[in-house]
C-alpha positions as CSV (number, residue, x, y, z in Angstrom):
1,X,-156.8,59.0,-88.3
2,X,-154.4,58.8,-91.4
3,X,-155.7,60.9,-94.3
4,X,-157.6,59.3,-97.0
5,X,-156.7,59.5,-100.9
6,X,-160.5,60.1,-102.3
7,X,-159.9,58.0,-105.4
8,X,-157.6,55.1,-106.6
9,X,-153.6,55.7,-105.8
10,X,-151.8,55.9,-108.8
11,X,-148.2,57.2,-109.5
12,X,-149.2,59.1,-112.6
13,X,-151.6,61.3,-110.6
14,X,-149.8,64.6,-110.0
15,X,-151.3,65.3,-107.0
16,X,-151.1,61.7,-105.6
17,X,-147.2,61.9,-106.6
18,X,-147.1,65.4,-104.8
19,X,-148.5,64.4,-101.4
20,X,-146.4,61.0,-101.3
21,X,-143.2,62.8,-102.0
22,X,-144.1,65.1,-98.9
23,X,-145.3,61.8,-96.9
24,X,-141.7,60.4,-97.7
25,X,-139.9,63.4,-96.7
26,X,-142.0,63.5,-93.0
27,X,-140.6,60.6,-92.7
28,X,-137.4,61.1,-93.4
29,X,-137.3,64.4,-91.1
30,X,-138.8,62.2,-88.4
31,X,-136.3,59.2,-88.7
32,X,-133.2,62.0,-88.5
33,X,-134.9,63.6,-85.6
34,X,-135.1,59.8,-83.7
35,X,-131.9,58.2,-85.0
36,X,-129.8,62.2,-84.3
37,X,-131.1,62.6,-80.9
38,X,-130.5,59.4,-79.9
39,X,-127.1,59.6,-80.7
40,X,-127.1,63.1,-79.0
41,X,-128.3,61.4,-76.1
42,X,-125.9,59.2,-74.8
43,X,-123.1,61.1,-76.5
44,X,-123.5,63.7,-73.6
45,X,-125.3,61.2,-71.1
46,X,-121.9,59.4,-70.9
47,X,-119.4,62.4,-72.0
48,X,-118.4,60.1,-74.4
49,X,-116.9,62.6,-77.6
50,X,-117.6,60.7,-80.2
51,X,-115.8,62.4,-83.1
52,X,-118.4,60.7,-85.5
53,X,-121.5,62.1,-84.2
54,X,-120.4,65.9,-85.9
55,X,-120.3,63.7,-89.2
56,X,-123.1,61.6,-89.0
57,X,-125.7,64.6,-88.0
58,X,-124.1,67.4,-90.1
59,X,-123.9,64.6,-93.1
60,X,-127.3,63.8,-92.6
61,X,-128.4,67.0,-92.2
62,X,-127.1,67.7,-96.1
63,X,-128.5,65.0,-97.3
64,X,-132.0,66.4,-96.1
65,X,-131.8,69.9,-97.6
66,X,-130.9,68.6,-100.6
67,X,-134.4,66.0,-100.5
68,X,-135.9,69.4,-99.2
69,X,-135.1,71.1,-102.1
70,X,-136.0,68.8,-104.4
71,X,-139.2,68.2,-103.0
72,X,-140.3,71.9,-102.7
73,X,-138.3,73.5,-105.5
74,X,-137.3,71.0,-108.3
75,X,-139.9,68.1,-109.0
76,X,-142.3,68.6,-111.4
77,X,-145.4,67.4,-110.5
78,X,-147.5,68.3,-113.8
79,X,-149.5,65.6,-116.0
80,X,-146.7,63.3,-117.7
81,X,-147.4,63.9,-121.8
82,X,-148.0,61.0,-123.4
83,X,-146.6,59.9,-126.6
84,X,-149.1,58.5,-129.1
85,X,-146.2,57.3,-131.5
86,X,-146.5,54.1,-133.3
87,X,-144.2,51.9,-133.5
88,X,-142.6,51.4,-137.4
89,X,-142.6,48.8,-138.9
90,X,-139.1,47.4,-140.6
91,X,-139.2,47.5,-144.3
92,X,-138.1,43.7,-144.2
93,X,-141.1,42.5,-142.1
């Protein structure tokens, strides 16, 4: 059974913002380990040496440490301040 969020989703909710971050990054962890395998898979299945597949998996692979990273090390997830600024009115209207 998929979790459930105990009150209404909202973006500005820290911890709401901090679990779907780590949501999106399952799924992208899980859509490398499909998609890479795959490839993997029939690359030796049919000795094929595709020269591409290095690329594509080690590219990849960069691409998800750095949304690691940023996840777990760099996103702040603390309450956004609000501005109570008013807006100023011209001095010609």
């Amino acid at each position: 059974m998929p979790p459930r969020w105990p009150r209404k989703p909202d973006r500005n909710d820290p911890a709401f913002r901090k679990l779907d971050d780590r949501m999106n990054f399952a799924t992208h962890v899980a859509i490398f380990a499909a998609s890479n395998s795959g490839i993997w898979f029939f690359d030796i299945l049919k000795n094929a040496e595709w020269p591409w597949a290095k690329w594509v998996t080690g590219g990849w692979a960069l691409v998800l440490v750095a949304h690691a990273v940023y996840i777990f090390a760099i996103a702040n997830y603390s309450q956004p301040q609000l501005t109570s600024e008013t807006p100023t009115k011209s001095p010609q209207g």
